[in-house]
CHARMM internal coordinates of N, CA and C (Angstrom, degrees):
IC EDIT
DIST 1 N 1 CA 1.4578
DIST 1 CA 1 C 1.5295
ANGL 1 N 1 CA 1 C 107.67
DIST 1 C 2 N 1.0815
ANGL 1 CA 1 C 2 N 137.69
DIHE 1 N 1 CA 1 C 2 N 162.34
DIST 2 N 2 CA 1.4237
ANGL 1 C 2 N 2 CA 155.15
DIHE 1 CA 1 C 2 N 2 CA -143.83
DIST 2 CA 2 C 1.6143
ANGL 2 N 2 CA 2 C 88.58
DIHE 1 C 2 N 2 CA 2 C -106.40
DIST 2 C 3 N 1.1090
ANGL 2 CA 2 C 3 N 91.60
DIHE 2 N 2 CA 2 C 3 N 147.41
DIST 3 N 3 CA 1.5081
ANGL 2 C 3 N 3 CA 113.73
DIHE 2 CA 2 C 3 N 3 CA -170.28
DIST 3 CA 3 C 2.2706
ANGL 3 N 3 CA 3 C 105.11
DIHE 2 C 3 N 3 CA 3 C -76.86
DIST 3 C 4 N 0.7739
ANGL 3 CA 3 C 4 N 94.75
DIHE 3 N 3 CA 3 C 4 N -20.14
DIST 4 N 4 CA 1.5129
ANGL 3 C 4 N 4 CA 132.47
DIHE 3 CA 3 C 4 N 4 CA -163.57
DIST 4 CA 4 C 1.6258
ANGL 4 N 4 CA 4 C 87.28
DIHE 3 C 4 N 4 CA 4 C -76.48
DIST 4 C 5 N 1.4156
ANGL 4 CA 4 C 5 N 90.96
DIHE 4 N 4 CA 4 C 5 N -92.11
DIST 5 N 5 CA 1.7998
ANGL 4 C 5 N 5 CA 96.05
DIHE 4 CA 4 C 5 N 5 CA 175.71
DIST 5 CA 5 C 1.5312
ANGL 5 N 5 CA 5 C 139.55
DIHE 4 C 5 N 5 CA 5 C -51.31
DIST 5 C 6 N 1.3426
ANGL 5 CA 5 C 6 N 116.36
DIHE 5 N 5 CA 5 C 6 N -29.74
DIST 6 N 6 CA 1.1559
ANGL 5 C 6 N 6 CA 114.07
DIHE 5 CA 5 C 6 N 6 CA 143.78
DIST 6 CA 6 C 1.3079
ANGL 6 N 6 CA 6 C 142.88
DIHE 5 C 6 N 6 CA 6 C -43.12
DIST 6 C 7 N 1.3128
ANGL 6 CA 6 C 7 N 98.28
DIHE 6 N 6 CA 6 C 7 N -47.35
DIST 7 N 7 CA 1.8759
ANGL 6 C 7 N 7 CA 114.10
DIHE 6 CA 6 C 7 N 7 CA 177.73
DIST 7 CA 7 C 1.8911
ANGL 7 N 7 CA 7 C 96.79
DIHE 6 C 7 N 7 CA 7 C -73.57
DIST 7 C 8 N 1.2540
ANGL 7 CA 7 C 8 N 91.23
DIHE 7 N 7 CA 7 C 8 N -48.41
DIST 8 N 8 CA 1.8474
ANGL 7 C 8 N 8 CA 72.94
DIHE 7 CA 7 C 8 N 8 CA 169.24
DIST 8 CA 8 C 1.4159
ANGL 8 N 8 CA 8 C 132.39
DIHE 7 C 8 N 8 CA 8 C -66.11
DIST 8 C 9 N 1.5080
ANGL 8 CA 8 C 9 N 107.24
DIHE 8 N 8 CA 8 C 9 N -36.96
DIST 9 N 9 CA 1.6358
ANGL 8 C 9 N 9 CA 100.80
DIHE 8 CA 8 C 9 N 9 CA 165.12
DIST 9 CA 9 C 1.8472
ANGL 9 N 9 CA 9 C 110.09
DIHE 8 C 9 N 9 CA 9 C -61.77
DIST 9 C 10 N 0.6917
ANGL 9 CA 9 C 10 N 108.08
DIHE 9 N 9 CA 9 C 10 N -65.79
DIST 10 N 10 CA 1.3867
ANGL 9 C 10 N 10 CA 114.16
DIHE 9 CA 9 C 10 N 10 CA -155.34
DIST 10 CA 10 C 2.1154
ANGL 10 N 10 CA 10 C 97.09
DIHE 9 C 10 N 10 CA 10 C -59.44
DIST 10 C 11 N 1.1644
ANGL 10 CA 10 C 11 N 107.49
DIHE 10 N 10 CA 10 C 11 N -28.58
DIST 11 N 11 CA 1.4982
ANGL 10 C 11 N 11 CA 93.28
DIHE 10 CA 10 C 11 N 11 CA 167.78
DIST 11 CA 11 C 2.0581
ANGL 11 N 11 CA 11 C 122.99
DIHE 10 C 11 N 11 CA 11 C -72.49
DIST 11 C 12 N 1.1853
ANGL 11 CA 11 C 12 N 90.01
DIHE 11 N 11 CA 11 C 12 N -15.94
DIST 12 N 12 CA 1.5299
ANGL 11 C 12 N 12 CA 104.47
DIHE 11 CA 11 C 12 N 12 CA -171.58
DIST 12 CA 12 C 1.4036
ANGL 12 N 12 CA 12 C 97.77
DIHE 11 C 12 N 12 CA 12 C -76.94
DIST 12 C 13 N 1.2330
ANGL 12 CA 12 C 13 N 112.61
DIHE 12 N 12 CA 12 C 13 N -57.76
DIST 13 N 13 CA 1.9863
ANGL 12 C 13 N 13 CA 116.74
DIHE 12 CA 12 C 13 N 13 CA 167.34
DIST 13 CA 13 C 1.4632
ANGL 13 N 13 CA 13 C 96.29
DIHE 12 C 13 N 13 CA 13 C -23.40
DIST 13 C 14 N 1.8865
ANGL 13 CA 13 C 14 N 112.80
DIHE 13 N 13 CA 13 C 14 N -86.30
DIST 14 N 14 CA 0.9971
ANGL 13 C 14 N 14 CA 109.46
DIHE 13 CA 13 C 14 N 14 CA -178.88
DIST 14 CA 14 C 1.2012
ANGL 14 N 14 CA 14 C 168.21
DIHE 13 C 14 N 14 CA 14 C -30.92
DIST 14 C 15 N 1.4276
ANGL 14 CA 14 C 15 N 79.92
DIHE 14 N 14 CA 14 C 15 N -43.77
DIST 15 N 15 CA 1.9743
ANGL 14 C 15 N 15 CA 101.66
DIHE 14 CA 14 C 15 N 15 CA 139.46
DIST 15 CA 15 C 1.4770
ANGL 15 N 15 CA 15 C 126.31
DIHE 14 C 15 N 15 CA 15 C -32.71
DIST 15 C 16 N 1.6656
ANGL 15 CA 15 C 16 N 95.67
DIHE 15 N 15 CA 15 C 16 N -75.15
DIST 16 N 16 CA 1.2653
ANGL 15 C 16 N 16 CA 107.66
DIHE 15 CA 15 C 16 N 16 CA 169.99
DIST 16 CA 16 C 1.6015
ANGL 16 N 16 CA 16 C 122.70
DIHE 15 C 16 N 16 CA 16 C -9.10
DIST 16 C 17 N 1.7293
ANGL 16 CA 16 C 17 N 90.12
DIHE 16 N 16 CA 16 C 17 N -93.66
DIST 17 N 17 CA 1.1106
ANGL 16 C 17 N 17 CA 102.00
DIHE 16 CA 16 C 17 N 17 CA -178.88
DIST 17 CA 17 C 1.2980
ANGL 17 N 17 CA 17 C 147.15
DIHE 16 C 17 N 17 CA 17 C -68.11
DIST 17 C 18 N 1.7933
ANGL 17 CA 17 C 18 N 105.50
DIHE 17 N 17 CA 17 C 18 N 1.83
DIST 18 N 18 CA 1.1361
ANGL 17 C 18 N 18 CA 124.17
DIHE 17 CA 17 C 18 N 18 CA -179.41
DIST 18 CA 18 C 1.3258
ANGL 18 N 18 CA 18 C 101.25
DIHE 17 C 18 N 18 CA 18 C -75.38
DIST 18 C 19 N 1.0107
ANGL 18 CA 18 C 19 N 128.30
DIHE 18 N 18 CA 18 C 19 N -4.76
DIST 19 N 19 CA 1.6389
ANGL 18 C 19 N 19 CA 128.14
DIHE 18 CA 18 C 19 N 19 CA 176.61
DIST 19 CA 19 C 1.4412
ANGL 19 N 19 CA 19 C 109.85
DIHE 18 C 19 N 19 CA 19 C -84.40
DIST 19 C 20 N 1.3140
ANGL 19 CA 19 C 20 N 125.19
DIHE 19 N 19 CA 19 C 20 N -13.13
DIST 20 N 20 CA 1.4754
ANGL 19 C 20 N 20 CA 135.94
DIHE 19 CA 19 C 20 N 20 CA -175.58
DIST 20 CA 20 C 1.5478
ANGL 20 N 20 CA 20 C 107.24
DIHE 19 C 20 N 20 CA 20 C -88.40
DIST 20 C 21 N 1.4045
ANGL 20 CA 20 C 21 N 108.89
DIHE 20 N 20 CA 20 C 21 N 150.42
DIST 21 N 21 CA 1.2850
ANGL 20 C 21 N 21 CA 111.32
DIHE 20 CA 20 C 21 N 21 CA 165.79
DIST 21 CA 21 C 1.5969
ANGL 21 N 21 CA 21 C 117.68
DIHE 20 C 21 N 21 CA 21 C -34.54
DIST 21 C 22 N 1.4672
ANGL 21 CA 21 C 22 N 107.22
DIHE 21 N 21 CA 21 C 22 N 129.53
DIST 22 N 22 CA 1.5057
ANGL 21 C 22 N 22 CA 100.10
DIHE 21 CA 21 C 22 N 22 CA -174.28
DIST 22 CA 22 C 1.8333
ANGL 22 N 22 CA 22 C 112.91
DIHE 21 C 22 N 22 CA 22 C -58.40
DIST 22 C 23 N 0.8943
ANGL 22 CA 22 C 23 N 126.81
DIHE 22 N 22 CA 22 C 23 N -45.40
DIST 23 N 23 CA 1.5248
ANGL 22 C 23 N 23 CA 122.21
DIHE 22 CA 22 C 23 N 23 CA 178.02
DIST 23 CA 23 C 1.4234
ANGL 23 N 23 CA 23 C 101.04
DIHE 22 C 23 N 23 CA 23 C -48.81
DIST 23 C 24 N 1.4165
ANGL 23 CA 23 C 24 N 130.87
DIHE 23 N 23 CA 23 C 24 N -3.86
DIST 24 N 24 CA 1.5284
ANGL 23 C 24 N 24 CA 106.18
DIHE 23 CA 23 C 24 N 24 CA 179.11
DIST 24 CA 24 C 1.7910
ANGL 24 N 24 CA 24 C 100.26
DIHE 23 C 24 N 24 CA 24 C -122.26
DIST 24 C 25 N 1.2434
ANGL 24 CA 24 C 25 N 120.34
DIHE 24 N 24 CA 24 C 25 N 4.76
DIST 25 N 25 CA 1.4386
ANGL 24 C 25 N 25 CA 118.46
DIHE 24 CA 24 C 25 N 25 CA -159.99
DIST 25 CA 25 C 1.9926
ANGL 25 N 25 CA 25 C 100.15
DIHE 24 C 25 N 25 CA 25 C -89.35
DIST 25 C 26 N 1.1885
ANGL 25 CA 25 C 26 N 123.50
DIHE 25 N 25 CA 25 C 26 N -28.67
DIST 26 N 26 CA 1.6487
ANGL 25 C 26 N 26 CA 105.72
DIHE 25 CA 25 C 26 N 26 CA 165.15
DIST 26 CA 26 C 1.1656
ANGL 26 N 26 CA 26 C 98.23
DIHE 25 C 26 N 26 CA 26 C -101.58
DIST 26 C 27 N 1.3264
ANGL 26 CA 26 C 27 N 142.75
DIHE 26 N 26 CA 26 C 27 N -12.94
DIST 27 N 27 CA 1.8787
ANGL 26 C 27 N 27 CA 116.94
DIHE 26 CA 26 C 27 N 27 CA -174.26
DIST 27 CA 27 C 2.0273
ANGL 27 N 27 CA 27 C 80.68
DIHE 26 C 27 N 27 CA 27 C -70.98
DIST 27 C 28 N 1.1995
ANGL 27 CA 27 C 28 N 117.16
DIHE 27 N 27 CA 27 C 28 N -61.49
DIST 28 N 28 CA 1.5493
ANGL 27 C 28 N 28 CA 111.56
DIHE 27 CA 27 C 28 N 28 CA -172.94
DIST 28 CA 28 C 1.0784
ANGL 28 N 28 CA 28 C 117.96
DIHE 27 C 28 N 28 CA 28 C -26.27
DIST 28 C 29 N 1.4253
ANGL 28 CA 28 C 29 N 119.98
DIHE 28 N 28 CA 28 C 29 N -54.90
DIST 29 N 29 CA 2.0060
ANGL 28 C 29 N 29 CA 122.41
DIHE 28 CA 28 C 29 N 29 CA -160.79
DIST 29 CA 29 C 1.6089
ANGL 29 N 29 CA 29 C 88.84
DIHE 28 C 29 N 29 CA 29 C -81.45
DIST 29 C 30 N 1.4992
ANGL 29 CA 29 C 30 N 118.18
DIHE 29 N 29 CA 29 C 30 N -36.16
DIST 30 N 30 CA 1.3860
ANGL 29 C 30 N 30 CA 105.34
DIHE 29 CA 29 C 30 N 30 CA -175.15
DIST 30 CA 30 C 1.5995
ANGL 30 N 30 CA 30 C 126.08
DIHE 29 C 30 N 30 CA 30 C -68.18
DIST 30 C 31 N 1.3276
ANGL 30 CA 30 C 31 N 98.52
DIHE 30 N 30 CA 30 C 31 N -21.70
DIST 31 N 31 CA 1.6782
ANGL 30 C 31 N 31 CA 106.51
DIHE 30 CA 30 C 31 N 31 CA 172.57
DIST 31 CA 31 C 1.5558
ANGL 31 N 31 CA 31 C 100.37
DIHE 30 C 31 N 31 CA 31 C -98.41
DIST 31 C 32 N 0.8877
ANGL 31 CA 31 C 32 N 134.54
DIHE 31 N 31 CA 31 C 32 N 16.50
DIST 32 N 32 CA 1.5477
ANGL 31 C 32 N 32 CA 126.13
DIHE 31 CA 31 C 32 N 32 CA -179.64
DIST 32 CA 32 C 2.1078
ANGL 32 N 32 CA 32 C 95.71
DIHE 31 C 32 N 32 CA 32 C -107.64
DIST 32 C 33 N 0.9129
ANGL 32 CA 32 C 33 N 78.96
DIHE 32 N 32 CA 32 C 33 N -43.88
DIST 33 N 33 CA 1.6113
ANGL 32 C 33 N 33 CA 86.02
DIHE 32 CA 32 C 33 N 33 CA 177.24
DIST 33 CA 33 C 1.7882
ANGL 33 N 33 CA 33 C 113.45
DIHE 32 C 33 N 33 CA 33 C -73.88
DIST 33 C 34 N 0.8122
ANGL 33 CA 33 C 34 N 119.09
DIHE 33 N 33 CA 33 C 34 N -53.95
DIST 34 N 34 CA 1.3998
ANGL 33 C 34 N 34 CA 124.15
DIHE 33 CA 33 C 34 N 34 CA 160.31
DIST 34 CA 34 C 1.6567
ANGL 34 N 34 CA 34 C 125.20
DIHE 33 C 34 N 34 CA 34 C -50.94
DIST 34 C 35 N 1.3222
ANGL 34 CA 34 C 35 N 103.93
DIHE 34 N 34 CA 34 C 35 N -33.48
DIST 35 N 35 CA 1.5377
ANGL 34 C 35 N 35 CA 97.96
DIHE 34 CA 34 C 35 N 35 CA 156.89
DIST 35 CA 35 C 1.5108
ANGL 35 N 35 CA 35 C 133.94
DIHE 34 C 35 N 35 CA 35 C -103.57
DIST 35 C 36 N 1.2094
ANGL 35 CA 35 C 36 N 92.05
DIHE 35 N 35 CA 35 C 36 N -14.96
DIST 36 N 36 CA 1.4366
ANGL 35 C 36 N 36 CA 99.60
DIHE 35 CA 35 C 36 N 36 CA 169.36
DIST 36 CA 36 C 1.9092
ANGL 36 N 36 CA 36 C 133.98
DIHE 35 C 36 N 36 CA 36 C -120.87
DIST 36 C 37 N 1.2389
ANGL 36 CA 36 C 37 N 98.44
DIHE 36 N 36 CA 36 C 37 N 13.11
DIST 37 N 37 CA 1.2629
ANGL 36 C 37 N 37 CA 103.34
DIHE 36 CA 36 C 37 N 37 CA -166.14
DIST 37 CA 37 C 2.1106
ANGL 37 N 37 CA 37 C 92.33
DIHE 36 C 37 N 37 CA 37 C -113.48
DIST 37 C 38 N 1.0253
ANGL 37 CA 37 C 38 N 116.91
DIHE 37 N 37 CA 37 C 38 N 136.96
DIST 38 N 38 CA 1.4823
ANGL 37 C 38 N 38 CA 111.57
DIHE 37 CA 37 C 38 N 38 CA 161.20
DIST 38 CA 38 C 1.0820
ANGL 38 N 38 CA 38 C 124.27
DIHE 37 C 38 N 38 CA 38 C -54.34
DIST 38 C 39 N 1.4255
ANGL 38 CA 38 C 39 N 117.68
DIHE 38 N 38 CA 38 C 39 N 155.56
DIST 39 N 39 CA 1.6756
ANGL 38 C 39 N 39 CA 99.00
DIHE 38 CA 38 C 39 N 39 CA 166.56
DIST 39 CA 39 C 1.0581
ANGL 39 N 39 CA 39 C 120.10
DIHE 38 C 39 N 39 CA 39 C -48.19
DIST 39 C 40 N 1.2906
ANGL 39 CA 39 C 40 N 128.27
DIHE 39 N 39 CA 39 C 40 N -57.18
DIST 40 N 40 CA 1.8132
ANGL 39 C 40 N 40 CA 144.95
DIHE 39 CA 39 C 40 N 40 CA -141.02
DIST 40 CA 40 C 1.7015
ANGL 40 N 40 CA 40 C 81.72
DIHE 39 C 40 N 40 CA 40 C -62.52
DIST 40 C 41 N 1.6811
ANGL 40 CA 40 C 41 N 111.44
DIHE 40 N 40 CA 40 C 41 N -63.71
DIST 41 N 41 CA 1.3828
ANGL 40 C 41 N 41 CA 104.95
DIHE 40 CA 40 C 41 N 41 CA -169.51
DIST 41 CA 41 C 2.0293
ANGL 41 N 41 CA 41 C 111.91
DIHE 40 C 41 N 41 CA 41 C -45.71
DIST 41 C 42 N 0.8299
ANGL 41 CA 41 C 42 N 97.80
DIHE 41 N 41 CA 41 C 42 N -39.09
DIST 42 N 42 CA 1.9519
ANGL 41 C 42 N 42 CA 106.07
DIHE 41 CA 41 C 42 N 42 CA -175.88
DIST 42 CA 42 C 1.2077
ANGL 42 N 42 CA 42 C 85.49
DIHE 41 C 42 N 42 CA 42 C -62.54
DIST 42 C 43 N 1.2649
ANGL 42 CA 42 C 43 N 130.22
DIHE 42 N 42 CA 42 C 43 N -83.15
DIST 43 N 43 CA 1.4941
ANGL 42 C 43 N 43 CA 126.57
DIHE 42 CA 42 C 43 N 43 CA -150.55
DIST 43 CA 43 C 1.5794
ANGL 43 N 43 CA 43 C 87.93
DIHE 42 C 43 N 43 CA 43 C -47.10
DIST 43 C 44 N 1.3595
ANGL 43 CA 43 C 44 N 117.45
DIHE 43 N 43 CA 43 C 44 N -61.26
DIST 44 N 44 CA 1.7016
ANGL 43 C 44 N 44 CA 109.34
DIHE 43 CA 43 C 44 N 44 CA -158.75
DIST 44 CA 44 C 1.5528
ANGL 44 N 44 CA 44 C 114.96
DIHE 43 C 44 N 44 CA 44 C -33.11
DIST 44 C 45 N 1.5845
ANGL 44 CA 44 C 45 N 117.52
DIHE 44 N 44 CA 44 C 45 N -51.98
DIST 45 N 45 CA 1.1785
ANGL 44 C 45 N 45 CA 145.23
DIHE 44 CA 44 C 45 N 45 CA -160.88
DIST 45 CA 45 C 1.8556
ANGL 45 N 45 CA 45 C 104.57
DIHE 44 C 45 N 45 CA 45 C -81.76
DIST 45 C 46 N 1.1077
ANGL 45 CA 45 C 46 N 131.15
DIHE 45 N 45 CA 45 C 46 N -20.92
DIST 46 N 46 CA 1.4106
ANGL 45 C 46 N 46 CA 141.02
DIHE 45 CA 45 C 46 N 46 CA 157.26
DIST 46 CA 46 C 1.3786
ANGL 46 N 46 CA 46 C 90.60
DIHE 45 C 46 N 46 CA 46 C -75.63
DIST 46 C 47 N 1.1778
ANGL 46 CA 46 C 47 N 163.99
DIHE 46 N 46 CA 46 C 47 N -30.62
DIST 47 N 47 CA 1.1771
ANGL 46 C 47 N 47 CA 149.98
DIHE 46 CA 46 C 47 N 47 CA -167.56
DIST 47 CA 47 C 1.9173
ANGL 47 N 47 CA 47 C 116.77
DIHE 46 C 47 N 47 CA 47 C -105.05
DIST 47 C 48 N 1.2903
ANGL 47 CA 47 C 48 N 102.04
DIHE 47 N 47 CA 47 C 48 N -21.86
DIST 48 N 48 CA 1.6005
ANGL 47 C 48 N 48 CA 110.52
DIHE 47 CA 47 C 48 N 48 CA 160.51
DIST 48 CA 48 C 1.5391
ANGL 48 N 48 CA 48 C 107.22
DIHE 47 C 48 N 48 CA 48 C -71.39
DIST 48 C 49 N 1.2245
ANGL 48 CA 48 C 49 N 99.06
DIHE 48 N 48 CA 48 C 49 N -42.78
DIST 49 N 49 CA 1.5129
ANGL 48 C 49 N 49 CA 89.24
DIHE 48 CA 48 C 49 N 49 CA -150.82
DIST 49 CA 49 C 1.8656
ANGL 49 N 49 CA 49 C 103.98
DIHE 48 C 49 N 49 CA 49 C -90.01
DIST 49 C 50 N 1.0260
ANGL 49 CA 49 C 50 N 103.00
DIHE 49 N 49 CA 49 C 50 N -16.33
DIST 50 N 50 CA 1.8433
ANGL 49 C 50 N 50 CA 113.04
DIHE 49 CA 49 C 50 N 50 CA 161.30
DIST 50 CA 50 C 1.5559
ANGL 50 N 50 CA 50 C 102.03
DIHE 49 C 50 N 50 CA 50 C -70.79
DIST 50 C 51 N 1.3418
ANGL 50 CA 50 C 51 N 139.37
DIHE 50 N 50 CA 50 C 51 N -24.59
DIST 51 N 51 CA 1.0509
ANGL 50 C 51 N 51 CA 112.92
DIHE 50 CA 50 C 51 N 51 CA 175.70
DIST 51 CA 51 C 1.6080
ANGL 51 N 51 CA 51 C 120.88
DIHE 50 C 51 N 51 CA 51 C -114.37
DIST 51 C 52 N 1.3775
ANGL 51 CA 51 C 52 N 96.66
DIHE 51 N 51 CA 51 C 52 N 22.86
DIST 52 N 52 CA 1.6548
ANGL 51 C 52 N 52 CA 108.56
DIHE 51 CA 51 C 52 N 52 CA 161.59
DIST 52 CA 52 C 1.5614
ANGL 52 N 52 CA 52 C 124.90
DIHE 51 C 52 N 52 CA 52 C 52.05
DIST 52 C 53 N 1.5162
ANGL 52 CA 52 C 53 N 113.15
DIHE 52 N 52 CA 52 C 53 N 21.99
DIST 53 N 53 CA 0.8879
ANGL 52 C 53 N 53 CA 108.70
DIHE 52 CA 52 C 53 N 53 CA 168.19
DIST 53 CA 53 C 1.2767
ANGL 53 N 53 CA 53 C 134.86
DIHE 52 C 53 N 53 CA 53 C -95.98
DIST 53 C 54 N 1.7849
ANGL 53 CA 53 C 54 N 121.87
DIHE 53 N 53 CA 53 C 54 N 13.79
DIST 54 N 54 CA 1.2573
ANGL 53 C 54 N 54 CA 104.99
DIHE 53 CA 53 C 54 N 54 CA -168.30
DIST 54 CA 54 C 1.6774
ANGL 54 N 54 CA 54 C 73.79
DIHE 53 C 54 N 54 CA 54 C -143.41
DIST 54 C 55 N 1.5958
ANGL 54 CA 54 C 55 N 112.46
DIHE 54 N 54 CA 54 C 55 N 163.65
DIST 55 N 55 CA 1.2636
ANGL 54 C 55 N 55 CA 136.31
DIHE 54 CA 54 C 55 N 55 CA 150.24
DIST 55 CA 55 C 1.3627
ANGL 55 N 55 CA 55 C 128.18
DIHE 54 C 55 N 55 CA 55 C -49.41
DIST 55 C 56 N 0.7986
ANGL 55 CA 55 C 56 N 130.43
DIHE 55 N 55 CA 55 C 56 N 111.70
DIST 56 N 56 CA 1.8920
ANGL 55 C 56 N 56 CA 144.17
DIHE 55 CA 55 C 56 N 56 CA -134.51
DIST 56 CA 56 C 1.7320
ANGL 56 N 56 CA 56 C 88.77
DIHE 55 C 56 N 56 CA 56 C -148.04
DIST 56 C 57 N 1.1145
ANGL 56 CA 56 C 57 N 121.11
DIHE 56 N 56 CA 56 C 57 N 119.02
DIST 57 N 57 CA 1.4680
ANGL 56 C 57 N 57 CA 124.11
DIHE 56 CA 56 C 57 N 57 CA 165.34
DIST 57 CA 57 C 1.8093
ANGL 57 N 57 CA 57 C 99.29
DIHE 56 C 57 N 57 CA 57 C -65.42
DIST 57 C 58 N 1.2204
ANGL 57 CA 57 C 58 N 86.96
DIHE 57 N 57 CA 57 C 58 N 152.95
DIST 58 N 58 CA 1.8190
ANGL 57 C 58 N 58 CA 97.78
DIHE 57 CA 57 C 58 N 58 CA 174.86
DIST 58 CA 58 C 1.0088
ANGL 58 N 58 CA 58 C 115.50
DIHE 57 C 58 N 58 CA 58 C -75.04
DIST 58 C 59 N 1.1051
ANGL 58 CA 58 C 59 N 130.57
DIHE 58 N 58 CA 58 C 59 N -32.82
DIST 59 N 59 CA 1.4348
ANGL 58 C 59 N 59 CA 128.64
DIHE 58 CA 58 C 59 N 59 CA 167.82
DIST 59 CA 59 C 1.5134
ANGL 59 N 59 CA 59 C 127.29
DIHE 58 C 59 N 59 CA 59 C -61.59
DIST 59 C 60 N 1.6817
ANGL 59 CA 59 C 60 N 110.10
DIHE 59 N 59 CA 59 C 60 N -37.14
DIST 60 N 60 CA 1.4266
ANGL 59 C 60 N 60 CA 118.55
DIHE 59 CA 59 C 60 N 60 CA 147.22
DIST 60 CA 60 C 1.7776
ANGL 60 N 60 CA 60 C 123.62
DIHE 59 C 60 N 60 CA 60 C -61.72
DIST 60 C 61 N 1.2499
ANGL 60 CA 60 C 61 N 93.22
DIHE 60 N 60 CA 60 C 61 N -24.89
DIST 61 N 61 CA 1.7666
ANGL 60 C 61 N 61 CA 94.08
DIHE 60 CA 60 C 61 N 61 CA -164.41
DIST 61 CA 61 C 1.6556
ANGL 61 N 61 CA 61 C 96.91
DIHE 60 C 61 N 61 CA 61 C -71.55
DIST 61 C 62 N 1.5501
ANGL 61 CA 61 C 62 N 103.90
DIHE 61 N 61 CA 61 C 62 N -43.21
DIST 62 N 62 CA 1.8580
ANGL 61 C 62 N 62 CA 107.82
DIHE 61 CA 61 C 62 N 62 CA 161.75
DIST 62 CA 62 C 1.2354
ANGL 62 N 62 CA 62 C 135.89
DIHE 61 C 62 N 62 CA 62 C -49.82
DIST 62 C 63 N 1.2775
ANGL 62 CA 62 C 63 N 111.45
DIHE 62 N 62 CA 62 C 63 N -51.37
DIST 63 N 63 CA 1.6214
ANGL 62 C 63 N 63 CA 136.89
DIHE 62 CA 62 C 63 N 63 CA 145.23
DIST 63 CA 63 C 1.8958
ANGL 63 N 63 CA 63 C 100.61
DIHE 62 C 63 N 63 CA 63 C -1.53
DIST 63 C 64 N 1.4860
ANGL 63 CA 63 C 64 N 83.79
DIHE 63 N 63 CA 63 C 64 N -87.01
DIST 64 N 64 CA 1.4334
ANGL 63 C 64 N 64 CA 106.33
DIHE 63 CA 63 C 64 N 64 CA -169.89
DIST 64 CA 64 C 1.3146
ANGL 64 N 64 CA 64 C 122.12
DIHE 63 C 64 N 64 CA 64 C -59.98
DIST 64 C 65 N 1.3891
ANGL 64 CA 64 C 65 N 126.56
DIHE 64 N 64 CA 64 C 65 N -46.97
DIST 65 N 65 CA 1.7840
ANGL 64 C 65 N 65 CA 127.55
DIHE 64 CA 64 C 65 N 65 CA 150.15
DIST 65 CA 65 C 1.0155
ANGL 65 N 65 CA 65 C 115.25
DIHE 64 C 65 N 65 CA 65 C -32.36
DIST 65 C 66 N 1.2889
ANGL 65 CA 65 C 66 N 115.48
DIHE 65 N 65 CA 65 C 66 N -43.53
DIST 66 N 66 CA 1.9580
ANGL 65 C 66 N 66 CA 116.71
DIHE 65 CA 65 C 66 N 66 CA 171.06
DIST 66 CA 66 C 1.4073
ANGL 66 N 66 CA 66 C 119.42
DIHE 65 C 66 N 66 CA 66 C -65.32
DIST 66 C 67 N 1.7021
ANGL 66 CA 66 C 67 N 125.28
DIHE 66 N 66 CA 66 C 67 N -51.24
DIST 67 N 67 CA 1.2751
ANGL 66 C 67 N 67 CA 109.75
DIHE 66 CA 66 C 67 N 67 CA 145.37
DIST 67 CA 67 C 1.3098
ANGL 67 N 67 CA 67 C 141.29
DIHE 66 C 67 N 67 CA 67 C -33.30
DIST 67 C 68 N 1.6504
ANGL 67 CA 67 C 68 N 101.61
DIHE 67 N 67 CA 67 C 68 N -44.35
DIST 68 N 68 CA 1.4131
ANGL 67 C 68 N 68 CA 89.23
DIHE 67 CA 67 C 68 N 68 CA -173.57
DIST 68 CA 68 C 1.6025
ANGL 68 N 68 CA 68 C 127.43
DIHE 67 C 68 N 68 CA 68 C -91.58
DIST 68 C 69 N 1.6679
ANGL 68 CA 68 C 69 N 106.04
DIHE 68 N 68 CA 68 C 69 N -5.46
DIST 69 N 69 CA 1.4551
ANGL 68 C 69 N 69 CA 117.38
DIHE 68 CA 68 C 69 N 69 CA 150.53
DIST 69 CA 69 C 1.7827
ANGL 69 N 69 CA 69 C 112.91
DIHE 68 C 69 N 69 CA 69 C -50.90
DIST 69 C 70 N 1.2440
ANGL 69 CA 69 C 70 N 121.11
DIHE 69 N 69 CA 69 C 70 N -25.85
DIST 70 N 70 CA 1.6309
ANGL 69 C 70 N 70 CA 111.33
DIHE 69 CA 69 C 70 N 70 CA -163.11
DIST 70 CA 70 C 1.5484
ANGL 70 N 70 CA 70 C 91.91
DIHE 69 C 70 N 70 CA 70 C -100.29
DIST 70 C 71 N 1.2097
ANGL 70 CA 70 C 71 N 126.23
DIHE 70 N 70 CA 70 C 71 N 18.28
DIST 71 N 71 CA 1.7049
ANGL 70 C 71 N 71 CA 121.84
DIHE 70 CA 70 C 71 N 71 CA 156.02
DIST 71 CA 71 C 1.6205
ANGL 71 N 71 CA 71 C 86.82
DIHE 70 C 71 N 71 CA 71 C 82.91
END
COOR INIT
IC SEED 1 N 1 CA 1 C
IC BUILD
């Protein structure tokens, strides 16, 4: 999938849940991605967002530090 579309899905999550109490807005995108995202897509998206080229909501950009703490 396009590097493009990812950052757009995964910011739209963020969205989402950025409307939620903050204690629930990265465990959310982080379990939304973990259950619903493939690996390949996760790995893909640990690899956009390590190379900092696109606009990543913060709440996703947290998201993803949390993935990438679980190896």
């Amino acid at each position: 999938m396009s590097p493009d579309k990812l950052v757009h899905m995964v910011n739209q999550i963020a969205a989402f849940f950025a409307s939620q109490p903050p204690a629930r807005q990265v465990p959310g995108v982080t379990n939304h991605l973990r259950d619903f995202w493939a690996p390949e897509m996760r790995s893909q998206l640990l690899q956009i967002a390590a190379a900092g080229e696109h606009e990543i909501h913060p709440v996703a950009q947290a998201a993803v530090e949390a993935l990438r703490g679980e190896g």
